[in-house]
C-alpha positions as CSV (number, residue, x, y, z in Angstrom):
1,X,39.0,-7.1,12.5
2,X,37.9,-10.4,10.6
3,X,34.4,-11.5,10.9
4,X,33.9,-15.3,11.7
5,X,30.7,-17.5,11.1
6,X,27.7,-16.7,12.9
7,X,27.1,-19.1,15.9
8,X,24.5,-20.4,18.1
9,X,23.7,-18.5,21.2
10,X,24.7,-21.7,23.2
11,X,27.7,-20.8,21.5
12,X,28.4,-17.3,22.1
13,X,30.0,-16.8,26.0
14,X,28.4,-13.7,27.8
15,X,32.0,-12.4,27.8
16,X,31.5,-11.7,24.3
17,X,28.4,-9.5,24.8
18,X,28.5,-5.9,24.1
19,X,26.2,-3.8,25.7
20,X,25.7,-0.4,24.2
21,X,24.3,2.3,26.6
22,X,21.4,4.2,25.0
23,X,20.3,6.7,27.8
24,X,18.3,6.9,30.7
25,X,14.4,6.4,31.1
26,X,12.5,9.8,32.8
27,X,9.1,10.7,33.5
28,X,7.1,13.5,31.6
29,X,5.1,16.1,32.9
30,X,1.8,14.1,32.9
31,X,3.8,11.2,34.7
32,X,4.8,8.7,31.6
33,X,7.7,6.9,31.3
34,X,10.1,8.7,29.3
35,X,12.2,6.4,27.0
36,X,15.6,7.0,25.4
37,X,15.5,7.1,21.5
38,X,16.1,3.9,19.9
39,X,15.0,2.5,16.0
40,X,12.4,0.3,15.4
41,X,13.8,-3.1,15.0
42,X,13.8,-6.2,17.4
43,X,16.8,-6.7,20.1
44,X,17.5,-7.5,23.7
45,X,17.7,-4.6,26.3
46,X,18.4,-3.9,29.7
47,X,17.0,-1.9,32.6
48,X,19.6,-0.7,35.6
49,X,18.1,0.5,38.1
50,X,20.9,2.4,40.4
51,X,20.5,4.3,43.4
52,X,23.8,6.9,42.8
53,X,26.4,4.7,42.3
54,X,24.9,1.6,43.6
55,X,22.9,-1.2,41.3
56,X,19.7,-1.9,43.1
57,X,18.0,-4.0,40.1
58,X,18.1,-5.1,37.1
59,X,16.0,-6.5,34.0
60,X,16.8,-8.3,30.8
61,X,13.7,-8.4,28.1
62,X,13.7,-8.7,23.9
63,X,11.5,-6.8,21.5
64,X,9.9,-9.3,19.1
65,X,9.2,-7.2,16.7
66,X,10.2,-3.1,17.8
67,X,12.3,-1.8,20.3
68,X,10.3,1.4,20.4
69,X,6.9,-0.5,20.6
70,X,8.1,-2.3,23.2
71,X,9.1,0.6,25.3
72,X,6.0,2.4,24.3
73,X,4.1,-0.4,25.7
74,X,5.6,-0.1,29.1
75,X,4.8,3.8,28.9
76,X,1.4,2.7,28.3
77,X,1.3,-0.1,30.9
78,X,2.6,2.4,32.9
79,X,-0.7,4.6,32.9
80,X,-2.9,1.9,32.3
81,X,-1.4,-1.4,34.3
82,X,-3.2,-4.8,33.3
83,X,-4.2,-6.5,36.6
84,X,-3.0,-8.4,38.6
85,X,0.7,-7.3,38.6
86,X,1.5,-10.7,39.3
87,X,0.9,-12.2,36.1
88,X,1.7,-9.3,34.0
89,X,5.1,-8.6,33.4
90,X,5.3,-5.3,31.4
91,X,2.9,-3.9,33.8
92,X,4.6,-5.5,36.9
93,X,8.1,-3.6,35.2
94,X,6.5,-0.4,34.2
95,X,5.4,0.4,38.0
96,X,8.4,-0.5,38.9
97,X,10.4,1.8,37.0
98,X,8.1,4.9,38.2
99,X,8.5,3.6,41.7
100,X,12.3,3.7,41.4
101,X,12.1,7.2,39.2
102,X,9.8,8.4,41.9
103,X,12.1,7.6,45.0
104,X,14.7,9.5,43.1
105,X,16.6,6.3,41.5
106,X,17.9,6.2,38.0
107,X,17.0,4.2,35.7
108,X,19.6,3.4,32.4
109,X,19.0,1.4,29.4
110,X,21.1,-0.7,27.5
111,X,20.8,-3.0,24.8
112,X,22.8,-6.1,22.9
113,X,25.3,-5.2,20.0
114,X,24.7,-7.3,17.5
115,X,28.3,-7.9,17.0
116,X,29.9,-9.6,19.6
117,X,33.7,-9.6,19.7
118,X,35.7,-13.0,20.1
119,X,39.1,-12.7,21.8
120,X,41.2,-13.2,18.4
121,X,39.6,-10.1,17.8
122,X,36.7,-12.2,15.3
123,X,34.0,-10.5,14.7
124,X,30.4,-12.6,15.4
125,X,27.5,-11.6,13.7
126,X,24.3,-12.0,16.3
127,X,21.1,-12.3,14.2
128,X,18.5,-10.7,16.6
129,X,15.8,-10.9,14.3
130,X,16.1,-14.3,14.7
131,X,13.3,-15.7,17.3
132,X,15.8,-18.4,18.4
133,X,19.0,-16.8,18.3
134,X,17.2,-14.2,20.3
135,X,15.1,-16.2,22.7
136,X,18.0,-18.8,23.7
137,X,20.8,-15.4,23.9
138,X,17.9,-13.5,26.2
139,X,17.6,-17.0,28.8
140,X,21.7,-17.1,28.6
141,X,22.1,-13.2,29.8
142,X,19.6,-13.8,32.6
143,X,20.5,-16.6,34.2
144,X,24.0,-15.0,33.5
145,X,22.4,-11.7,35.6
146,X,21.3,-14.1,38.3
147,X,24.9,-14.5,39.1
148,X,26.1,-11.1,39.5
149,X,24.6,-10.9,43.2
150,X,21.9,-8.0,41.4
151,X,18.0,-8.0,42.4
152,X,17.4,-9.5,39.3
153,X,13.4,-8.3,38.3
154,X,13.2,-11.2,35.7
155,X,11.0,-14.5,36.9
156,X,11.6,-16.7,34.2
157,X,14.5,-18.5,33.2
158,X,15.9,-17.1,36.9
159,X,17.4,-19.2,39.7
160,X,16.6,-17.4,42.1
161,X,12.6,-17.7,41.2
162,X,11.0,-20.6,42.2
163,X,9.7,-22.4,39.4
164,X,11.6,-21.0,36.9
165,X,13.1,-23.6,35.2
166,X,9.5,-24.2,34.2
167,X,7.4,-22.6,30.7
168,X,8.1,-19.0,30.7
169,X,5.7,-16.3,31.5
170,X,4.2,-13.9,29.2
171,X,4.6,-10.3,28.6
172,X,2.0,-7.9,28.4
173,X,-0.1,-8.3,25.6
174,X,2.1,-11.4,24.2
175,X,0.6,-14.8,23.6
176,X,2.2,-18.5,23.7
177,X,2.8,-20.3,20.1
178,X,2.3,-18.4,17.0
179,X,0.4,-15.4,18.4
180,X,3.6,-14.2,20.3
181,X,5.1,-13.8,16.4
182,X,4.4,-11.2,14.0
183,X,1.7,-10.9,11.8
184,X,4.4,-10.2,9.2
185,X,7.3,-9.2,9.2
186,X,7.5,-7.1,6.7
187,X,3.8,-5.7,6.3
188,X,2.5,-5.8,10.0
189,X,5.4,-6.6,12.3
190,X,3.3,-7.0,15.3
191,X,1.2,-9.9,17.1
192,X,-2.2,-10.7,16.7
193,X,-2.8,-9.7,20.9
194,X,-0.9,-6.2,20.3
195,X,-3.3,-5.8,17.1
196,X,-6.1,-7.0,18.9
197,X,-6.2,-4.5,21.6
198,X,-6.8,-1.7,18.5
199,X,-9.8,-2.7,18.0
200,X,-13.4,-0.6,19.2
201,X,-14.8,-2.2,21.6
202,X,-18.4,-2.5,20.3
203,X,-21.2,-4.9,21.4
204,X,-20.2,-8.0,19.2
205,X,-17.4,-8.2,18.4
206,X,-16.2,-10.4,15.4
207,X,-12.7,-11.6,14.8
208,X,-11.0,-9.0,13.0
209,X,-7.6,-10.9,13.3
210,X,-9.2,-13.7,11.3
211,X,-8.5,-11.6,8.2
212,X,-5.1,-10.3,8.6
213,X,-4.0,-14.5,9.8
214,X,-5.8,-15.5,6.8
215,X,-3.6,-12.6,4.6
216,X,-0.3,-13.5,6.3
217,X,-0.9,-17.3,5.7
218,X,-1.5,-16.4,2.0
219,X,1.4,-14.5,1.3
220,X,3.6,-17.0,3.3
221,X,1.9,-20.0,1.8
222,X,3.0,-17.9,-1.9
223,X,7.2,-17.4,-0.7
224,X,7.4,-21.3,0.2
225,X,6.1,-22.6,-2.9
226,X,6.0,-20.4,-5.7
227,X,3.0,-20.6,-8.1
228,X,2.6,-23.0,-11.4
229,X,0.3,-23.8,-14.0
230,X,-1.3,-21.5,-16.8
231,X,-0.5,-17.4,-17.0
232,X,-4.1,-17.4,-15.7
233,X,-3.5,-19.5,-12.9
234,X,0.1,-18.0,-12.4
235,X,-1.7,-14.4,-12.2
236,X,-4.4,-15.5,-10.2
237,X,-2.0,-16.9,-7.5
238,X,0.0,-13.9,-7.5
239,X,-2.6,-11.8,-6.7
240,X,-3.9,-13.7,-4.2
241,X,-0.5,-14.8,-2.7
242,X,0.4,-11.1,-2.6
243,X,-2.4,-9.1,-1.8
244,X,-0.8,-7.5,1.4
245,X,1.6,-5.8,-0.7
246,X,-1.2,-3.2,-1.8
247,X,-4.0,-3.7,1.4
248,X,-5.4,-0.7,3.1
249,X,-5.9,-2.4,6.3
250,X,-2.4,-3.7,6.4
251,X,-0.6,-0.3,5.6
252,X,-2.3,1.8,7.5
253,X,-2.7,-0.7,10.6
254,X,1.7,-1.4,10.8
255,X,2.2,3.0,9.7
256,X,-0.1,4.3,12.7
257,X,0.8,1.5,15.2
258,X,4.0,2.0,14.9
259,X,3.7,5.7,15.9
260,X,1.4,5.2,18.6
261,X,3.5,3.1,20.2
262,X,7.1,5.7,19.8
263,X,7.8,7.0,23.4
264,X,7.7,10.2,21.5
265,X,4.1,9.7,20.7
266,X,2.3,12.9,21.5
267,X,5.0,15.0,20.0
268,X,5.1,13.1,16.9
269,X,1.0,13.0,16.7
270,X,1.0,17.1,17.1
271,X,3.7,17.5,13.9
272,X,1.2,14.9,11.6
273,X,-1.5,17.0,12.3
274,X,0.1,20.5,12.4
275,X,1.7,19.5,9.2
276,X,-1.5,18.3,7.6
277,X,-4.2,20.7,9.1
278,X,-2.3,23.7,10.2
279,X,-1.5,25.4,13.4
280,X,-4.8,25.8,14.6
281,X,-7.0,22.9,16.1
282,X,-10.5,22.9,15.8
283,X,-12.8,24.5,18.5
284,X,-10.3,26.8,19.5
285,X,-8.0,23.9,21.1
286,X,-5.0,25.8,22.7
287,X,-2.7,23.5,20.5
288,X,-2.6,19.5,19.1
289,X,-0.8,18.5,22.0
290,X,-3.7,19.8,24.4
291,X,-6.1,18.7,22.1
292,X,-4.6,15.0,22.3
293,X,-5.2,15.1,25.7
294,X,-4.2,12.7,28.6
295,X,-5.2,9.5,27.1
296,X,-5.3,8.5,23.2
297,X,-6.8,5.0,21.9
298,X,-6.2,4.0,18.7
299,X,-9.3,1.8,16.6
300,X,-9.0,0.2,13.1
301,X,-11.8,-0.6,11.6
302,X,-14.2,1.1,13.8
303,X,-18.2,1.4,12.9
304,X,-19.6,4.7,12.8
305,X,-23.5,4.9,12.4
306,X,-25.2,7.1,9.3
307,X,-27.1,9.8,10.1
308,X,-30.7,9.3,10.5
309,X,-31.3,12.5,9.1
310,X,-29.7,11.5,5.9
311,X,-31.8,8.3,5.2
312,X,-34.9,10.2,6.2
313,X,-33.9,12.7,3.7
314,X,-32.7,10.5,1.2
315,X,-36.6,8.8,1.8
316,X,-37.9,11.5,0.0
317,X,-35.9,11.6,-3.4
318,X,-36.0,7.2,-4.0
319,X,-37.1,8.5,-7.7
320,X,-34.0,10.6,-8.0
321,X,-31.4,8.7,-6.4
322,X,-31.8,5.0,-7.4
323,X,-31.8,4.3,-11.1
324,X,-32.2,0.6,-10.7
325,X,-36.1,-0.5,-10.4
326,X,-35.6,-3.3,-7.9
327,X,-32.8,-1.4,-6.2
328,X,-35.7,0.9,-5.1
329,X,-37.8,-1.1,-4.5
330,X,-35.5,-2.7,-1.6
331,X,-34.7,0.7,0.0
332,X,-38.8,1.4,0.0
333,X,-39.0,-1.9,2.2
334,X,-35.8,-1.2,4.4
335,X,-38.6,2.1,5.0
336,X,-41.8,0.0,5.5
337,X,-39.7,-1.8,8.0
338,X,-38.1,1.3,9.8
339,X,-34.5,0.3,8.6
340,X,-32.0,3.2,7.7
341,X,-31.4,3.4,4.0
342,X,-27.4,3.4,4.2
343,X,-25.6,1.5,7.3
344,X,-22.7,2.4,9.2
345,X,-19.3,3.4,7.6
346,X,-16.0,1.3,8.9
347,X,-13.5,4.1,9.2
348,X,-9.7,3.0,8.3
349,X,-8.5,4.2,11.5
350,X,-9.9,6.3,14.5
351,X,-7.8,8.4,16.9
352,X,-9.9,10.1,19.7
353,X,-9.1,11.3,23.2
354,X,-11.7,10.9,25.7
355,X,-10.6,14.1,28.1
356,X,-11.0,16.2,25.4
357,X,-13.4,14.5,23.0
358,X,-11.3,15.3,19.5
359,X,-10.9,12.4,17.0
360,X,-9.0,12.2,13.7
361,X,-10.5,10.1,11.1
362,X,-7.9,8.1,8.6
363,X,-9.5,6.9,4.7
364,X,-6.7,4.9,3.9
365,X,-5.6,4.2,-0.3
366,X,-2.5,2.9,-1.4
367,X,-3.7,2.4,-5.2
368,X,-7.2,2.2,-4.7
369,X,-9.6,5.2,-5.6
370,X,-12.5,6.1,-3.3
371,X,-15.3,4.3,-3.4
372,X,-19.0,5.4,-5.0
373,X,-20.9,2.3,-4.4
374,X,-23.5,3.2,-2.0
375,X,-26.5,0.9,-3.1
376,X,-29.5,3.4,-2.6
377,X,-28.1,6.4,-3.5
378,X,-25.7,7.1,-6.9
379,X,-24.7,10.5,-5.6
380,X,-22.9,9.3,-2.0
381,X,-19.1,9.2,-2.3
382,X,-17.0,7.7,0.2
383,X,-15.0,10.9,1.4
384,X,-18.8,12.8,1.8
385,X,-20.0,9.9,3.8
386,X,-16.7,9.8,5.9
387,X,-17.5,13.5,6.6
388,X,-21.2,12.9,7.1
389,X,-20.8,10.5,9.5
390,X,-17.7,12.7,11.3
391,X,-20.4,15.3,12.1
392,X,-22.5,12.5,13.9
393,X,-22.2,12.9,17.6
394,X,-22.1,8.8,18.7
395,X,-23.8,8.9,22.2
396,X,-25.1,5.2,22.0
397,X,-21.7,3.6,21.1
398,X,-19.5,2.5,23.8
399,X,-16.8,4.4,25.5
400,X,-14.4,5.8,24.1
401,X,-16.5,6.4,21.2
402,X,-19.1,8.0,22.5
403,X,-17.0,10.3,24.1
404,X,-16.0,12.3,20.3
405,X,-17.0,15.6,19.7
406,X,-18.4,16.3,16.2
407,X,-17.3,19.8,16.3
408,X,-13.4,18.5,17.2
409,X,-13.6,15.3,14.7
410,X,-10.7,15.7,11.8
411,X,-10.4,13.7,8.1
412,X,-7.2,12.7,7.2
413,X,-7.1,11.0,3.9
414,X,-3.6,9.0,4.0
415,X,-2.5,8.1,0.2
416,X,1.5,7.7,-1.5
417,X,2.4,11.1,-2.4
418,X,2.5,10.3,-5.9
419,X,-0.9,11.0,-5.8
420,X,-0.8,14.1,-3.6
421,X,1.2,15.7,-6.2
422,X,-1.1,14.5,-8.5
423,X,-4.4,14.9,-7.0
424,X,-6.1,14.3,-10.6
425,X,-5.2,11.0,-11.1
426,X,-8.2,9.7,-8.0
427,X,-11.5,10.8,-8.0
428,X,-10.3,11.4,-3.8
429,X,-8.2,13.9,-4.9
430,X,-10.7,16.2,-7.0
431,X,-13.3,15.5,-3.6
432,X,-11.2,16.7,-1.0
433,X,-9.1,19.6,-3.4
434,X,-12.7,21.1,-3.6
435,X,-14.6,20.6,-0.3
436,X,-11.5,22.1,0.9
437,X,-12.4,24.7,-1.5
438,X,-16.5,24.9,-2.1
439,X,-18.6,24.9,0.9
440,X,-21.4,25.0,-1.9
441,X,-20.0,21.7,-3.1
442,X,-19.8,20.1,0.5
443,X,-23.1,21.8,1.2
444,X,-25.2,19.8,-1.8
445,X,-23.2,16.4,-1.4
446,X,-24.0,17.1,2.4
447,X,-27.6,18.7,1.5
448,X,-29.5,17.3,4.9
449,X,-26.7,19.4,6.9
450,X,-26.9,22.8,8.1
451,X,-24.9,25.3,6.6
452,X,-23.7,26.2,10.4
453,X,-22.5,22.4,11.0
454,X,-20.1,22.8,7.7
455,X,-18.8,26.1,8.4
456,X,-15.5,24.7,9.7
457,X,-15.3,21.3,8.3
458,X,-12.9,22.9,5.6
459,X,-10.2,23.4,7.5
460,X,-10.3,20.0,9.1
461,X,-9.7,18.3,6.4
462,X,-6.6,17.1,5.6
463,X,-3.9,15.1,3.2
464,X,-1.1,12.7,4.6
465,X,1.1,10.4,2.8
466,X,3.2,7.5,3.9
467,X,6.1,9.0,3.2
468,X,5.1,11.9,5.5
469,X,4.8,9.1,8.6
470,X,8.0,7.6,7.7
471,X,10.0,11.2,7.4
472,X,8.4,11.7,10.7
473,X,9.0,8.4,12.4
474,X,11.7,5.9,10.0
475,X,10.3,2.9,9.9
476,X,6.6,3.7,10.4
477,X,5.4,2.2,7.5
478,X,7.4,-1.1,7.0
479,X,5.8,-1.9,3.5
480,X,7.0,1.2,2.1
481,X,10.5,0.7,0.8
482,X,13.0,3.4,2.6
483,X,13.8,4.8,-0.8
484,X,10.1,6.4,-1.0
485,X,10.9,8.7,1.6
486,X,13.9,9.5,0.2
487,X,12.4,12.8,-1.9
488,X,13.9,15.7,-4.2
489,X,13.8,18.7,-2.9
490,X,11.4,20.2,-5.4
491,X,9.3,17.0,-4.0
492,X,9.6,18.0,-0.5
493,X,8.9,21.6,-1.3
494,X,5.8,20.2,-2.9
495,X,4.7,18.0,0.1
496,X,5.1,21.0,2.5
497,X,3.3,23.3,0.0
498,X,0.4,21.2,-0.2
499,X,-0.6,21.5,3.6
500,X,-3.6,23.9,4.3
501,X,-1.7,25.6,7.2
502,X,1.0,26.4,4.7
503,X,-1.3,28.0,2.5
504,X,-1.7,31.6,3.6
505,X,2.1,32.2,3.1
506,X,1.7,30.8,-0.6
507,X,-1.3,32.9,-1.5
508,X,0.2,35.2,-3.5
509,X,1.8,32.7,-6.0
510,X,-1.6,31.0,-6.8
511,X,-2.6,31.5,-10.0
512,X,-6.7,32.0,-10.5
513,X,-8.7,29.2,-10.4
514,X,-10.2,27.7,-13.9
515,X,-14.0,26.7,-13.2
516,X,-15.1,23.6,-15.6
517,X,-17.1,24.4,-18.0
518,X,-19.2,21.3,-17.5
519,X,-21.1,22.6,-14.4
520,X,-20.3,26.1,-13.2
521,X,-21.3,25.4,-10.1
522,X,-18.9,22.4,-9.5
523,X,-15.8,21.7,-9.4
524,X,-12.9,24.1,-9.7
525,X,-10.7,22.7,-12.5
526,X,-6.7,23.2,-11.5
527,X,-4.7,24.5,-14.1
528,X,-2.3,22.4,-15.6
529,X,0.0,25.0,-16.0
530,X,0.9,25.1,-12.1
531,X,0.9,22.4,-9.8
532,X,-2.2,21.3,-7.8
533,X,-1.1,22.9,-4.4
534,X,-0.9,26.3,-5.7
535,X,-4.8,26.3,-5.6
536,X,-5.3,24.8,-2.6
């Protein structure tokens, strides 16, 4: 068949539609909606909603950014409504799909081919990436619906609604004007409201979207007019334009959203972790799945107070552990004043479930090492802190939050593999090779803990990569270019290798250990005659 220009949807007659039948929508176990597997890009769908062979409804809606985050917001609208039904469309749609599921109805989905066929047999390219292409085609296939003598579920842009004809409704979650488009499209394809709700709630609460609009504007700002002026200035705006391209907050935000909003969401949450930490949970959890419980909430940038047991005992050794005369002299007055002598640490990511209080931490590096700036104390390193702070129970912090368990907190440090298979290029991947390792090590970085409250923290620690969360879900991290995950198998072999619950079966090939000569209590030196994972 020839393919013809691309046209307008005003353009395009709803006889030249093609709707591609993708499966039909169920409920699990513990009574979520069910969705049938589709990729992670925007489109137009459809819900049937038939009782045997008879339609009883029907719905026509468009994923802005993700098909699967859409659906996985109705799942999760579908547990947790937003009130009043009235006013809340994905809400309104999710209850009732488990109304009709319930009264023993089916439910089918459906969604646009992007090629629709002419009747010379042209082939029509339909740009659903496009916000207008997609917007006008959805408005044209419901009042098209409207007509078919179907219960049409849709309010706006219906007939049959009064009021209709008027500004549209929102979705769930969705915002008028330039919060009801993606951050990015390329580094955090969601809206500022759907990023907004990942956020801890905490007693004030500053605008964290200010910084990823402020990014976004950057970058976009650097595409429409490309830099001039010196090298310097060239460089500097480069940088600056295109920041994004290597920021934490961006990466690890779009990677982890992205999976907890897959309709597949607990099973693909259990394989991260059982590929990271093994088959065993901590606490003796029965298995991940159990251990992620009924309800999961996902927080970015989430505040977790330092021990006060660490700045008392940090009190005590000023002489030892500031250098810097007038840094000293600082912490001594945060004392006089009753301040703690380190303040809270803002965890890259935090995935806890209330029913059964476990948590996973994220430290998220794309090319960054971790940090060792703690300004009262030159021995704190980020991934000891990150640990300290996991072993805090949080009783005065607001639910969710206060709901963690210590004792069923993991650390996942979440890095491109490059660096996994090369654990010596980042001071991260000496830390976490040997606290894995050394409980002496984790014992005198950590020296205010008991030896009882570290006993297990090794084997919660863990090591994920991009690549890992897009070779579990494609498309989970939109900034990493789909030839990353595209791996050797000697790569892949590495990868699974370097997981702890792997390790047991790989015991036999490890080579001994080389201590450093530099402190024999330290660090265990990997050889370089064997890869890293061999002496995990």
């Amino acid at each position: 068949m020839a393919e013809s220009a691309q046209l307008t949807p005003g353009e395009i007659p709803v006889g030249w539609i093609r709707w591609v039948q993708v499966g039909q929508v169920s409920v699990s176990l513990d009574g979520d909606l069910v969705f049938p597997a589709v990729r992670p890009i925007p489109g137009i769908y459809r819900f049937t909603i038939s009782d045997g062979t008879d339609t009883v409804a029907e719905y026509i809606g468009q994923a802005a950014v993700s098909l699967v985050t859409r659906f996985g917001l109705y799942r999760s609208r579908g547990k947790k409504p937003s009130l009043p039904l009235a006013s809340n469309t994905t809400s309104r749609n999710a209850r009732h799909l488990l109304d009709a599921l319930a009264a023993g109805r089916s439910v089918s989905v459906a969604l646009v081919d992007d090629h629709a066929t002419a009747p010379d047999g042209q082939v029509v390219m339909i740009d659903l990436a496009d916000k207008a292409v997609r917007s006008g085609l959805e408005k044209k296939l419901i009042a098209w619906l409207s007509t078919t003598g179907a219960d049409v579920l849709n309010r706006d842009f219906n007939p049959g609604w009064e009021g209709a004809a008027g500004k549209p409704g929102l979705e769930d979650g969705m915002e008028l004007g330039a919060a009801d488009e993606e951050i990015d499209r390329d580094y955090l394809p969601f809206t500022p409201q759907q990023l907004a709700e990942h956020f801890a709630p905490v007693a004030a609460r500053g605008d964290h979207l200010a910084y990823y609009r402020a990014s976004a504007r950057r970058a976009a700002d650097f595409k429409a007019a490309p830099p001039a002026g010196t090298p310097a200035e060239i460089s500097q705006a480069v940088r600056w334009g295109r920041q994004m391209e290597k920021d934490e907050r961006f990466w690890v935000a779009a990677t982890l959203m992205q999976m907890f909003h897959a309709p597949d969401r607990i099973d693909l949450l259990g394989q991260m972790l059982q590929n990271c930490l093994g088959d065993t949970p901590p606490d003796s959890l029965p298995s991940w799945e159990a251990a992620l419980g009924q309800e999961q909430f996902l927080f970015f940038e989430a505040n977790l107070p330092s021990p006060a047991d660490y700045s008392h005992q940090l009190g005590l050794r000023l002489d030892e552990h500031i250098l810097v005369p007038y840094l000293r002299e600082a912490a001594e007055l945060n004392m006089r004043r009753g301040k703690k002598l380190e303040g809270a640490t803002k965890v890259d990511a935090l995935l806890t479930s209330p029913d059964t209080g476990f948590a996973v931490l994220f430290e998220a590096k794309v090319v960054s090492d971790t940090s060792v700036d703690v300004q009262f104390d030159v021995l704190r390193n980020q991934i000891a802190r990150t640990i300290d702070v996991m072993l805090e129970p949080n009783p005065r912090l607001r639910p969710p939050l206060s709901r963690r368990r210590p004792d069923r907190t993991c650390l996942l440090l979440i890095t491109p593999e490059i660096f996994r298979r090369n654990p010596e290029s980042r001071l991260y991947g000496w830390l976490l090779l040997a606290y894995q390792q050394d409980p002496v090590l984790l014992q005198r970085h950590l020296a205010h803990r008991q030896p009882a409250d570290l006993e297990s923290v090794p084997q919660r620690l863990g090591w994920l990569t991009w690549e890992d969360c897009n070779r579990l879900h494609p498309g989970a991290c939109p900034s990493w270019a789909s030839s990353a995950t595209n791996l050797s198998p000697e790569q892949a072999d590495t990868k699974a290798r370097s997981c702890p619950g792997l390790r047991d079966r790989l015991a036999r090939t490890r080579p001994p250990v080389r201590q450093s000569p530099a402190d024999s209590g330290g660090l265990a030196s990997p050889s370089r005659q064997s890869p890293w994972w061999r002496h995990g």
